[in-house]
C-alpha positions in Angstrom: 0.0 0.0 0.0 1.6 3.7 -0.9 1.0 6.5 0.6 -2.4 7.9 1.3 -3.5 10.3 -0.7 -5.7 12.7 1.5 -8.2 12.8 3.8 -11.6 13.6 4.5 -13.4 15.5 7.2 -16.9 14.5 8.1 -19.4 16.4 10.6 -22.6 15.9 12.1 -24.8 17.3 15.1 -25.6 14.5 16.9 -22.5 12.5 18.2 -21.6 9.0 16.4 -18.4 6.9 17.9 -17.9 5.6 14.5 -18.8 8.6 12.6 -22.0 6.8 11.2 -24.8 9.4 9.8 -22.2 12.6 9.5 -21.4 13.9 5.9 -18.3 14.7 4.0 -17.1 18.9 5.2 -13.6 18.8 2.8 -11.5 16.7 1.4 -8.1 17.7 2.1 -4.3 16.5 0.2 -1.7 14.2 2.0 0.0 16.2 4.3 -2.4 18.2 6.0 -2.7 19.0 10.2 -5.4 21.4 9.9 -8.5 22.6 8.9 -11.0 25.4 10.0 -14.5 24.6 9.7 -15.6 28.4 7.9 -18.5 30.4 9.6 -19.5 27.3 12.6 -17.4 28.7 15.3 -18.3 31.8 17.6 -22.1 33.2 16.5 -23.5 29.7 14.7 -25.4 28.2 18.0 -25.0 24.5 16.4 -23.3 22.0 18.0 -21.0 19.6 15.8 -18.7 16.6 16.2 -15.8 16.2 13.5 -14.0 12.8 12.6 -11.1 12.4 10.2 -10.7 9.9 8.0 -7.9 8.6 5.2 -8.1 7.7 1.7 -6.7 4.5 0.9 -5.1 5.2 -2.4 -7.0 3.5 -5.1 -10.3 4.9 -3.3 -11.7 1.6 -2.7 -12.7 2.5 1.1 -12.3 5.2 3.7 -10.6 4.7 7.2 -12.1 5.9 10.5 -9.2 7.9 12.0 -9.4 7.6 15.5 -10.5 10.6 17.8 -13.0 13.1 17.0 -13.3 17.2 17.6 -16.4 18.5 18.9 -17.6 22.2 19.1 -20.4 23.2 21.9 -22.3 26.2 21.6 -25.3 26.4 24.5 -27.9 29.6 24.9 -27.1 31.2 28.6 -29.1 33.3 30.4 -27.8 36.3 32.7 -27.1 35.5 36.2 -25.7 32.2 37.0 -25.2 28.4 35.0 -24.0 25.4 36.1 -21.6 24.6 33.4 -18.7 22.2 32.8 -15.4 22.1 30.6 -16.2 19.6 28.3 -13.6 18.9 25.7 -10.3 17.7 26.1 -8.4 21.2 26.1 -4.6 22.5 26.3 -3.8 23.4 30.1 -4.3 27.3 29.5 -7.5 26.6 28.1 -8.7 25.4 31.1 -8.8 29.0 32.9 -12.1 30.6 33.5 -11.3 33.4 31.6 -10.2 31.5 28.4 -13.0 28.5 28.9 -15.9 31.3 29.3 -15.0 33.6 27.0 -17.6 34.6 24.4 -19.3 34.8 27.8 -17.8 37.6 29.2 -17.7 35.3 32.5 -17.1 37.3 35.9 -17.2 34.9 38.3 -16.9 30.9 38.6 -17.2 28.5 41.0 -16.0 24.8 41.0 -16.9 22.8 44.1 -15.2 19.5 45.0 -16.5 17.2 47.4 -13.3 14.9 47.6 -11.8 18.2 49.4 -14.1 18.6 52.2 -12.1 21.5 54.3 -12.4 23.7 51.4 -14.7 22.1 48.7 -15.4 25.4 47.3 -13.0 27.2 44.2 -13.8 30.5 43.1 -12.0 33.2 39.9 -13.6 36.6 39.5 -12.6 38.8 37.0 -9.8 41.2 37.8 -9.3 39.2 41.3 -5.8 39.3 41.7 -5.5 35.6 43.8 -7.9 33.6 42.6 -8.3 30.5 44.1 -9.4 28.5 41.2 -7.2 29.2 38.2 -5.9 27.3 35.2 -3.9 24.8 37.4 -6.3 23.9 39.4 -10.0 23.1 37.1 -10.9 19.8 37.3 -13.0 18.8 34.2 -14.5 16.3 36.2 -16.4 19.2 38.5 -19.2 21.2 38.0 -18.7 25.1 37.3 -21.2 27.8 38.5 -20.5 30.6 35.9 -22.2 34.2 36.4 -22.3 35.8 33.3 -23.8 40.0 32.9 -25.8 39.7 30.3 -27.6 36.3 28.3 -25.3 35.0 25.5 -24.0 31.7 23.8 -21.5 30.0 25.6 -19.5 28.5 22.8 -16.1 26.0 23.3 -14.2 23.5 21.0 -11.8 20.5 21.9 -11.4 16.8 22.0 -14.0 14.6 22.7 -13.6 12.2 25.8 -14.4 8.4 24.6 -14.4 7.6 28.1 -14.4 9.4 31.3 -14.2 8.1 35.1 -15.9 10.1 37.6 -15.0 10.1 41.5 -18.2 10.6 43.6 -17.5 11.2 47.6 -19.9 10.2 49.8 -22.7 13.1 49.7 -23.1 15.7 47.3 -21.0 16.3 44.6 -21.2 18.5 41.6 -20.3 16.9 38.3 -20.5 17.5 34.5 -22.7 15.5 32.2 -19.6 13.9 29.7 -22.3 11.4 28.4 -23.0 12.4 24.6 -26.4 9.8 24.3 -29.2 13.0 24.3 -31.2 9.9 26.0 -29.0 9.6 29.0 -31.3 9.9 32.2 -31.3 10.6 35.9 -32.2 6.7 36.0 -29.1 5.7 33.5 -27.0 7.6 36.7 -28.4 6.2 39.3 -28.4 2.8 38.4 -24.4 3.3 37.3 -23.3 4.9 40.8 -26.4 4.6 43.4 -27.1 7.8 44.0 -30.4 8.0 45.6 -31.0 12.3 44.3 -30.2 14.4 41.5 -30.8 17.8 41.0 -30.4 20.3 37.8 -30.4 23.9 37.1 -34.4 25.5 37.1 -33.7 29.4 35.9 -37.3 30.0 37.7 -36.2 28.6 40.6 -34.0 31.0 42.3 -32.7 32.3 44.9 -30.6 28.5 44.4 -31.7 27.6 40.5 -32.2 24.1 41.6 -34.4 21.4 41.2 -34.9 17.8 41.9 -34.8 15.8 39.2 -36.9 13.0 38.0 -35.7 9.7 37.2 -37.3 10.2 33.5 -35.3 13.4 33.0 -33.0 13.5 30.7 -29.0 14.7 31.7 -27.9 17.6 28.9 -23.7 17.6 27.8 -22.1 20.4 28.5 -24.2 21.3 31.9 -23.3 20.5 35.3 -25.6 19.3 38.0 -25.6 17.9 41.9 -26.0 14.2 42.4 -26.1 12.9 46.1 -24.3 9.2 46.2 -24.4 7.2 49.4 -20.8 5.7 49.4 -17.9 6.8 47.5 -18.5 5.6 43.8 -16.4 5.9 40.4 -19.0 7.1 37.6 -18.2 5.6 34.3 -19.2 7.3 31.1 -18.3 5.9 27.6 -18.9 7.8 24.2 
């Protein structure tokens, strides 16, 4: 077999692990490390999952290549969202003020249960110390972001085949890394026990919680509490 003589780059909006159901973005020569999707990145609110694959070089079939891209983009109100950082990210990238950007973010807070003395994070915007900065964002935890004014949160990165979640005994506030749209309350119960889950309700303030319902679904990207009797690993696979 010579050398192969391109590749192809494939999209779609609803996440496939092999890719099935996306169509054909660009075809691209032999050679290539990049490619920009035109017009789909800050101001399109569609979400969209890339996967490369490679040309064999008679054409007779196309290769799956491995890991795929995704881009997020989620309408957020003003006040505050539990969010998460969902993508597979360079270090840097994982600073509040990078990860929220086309939000104009001015405060986050990341809480983590396995750190009872201080379970609580916190960046605000000009805050010269923060206490939660690039270092120190666990993608695993949920993020409380509080935002001036309503916008579209939009972020890009690698997507996570498989993720393992630690849950400590008692609340602890995670992001949804499952990418099945049909992924419910009951799906996480019956994987790590917990016995109550509850989800952001804008109406609902002062908090913006509610319990959830084992019917109800569990939305990527968003973050919510789930109370766990004994110390439990969550497994998610994409």
């Amino acid at each position: 077999m010579g050398p192969r003589p391109g590749y192809e780059v494939w999209y779609g909006q609803t996440y496939s692990s092999t890719s099935s159901g996306y169509a054909l973005l660009a075809t691209l020569p032999r050679g290539s490390t990049s490619y920009v999707h035109s017009g789909a990145g800050t101001g399109d609110p569609n979400t969209y999952f890339y996967a490369v694959r490679a040309r064999t070089p008679n054409d007779s079939a196309v290769l799956y290549g491995g890991d795929q891209g995704g881009k997020l983009s989620l309408a957020v109100g003003a006040g505050v969202t539990p969010l998460m950082a969902p993508f597979g990210v360079p270090a840097s990238e994982y600073a509040p003020s990078a990860l929220f950007a086309t939000l104009s973010a001015t405060s986050v807070w990341q809480y983590d249960a396995t750190d009872p003395g201080t379970p609580w994070g916190n960046w605000h915007l000009g805050k010269v110390t923060p206490t939660l900065d690039a270092s120190a964002v666990d993608p695993d935890y949920g993020l409380w972001v509080e935002t001036p004014a309503a916008g579209t949160w939009t972020t890009a990165g690698k997507v996570w085949d498989t993720q393992w979640i630690g849950l400590a005994p008692g609340w602890n506030f995670v992001g949804m890394f499952a990418l099945d749209p049909a992924y419910t309350v009951a799906d996480l119960m019956a994987a790590t026990g917990a016995t109550r889950v509850e989800g952001y309700d804008a109406a609902a303030g002062p908090y913006y919680l509610r319990a959830l319902q084992p019917a109800d679904t569990l939305q990527f990207g968003y973050a919510y509490w789930v109370h766990v009797p004994a110390a439990v690993t969550w497994f998610i696979s994409n």
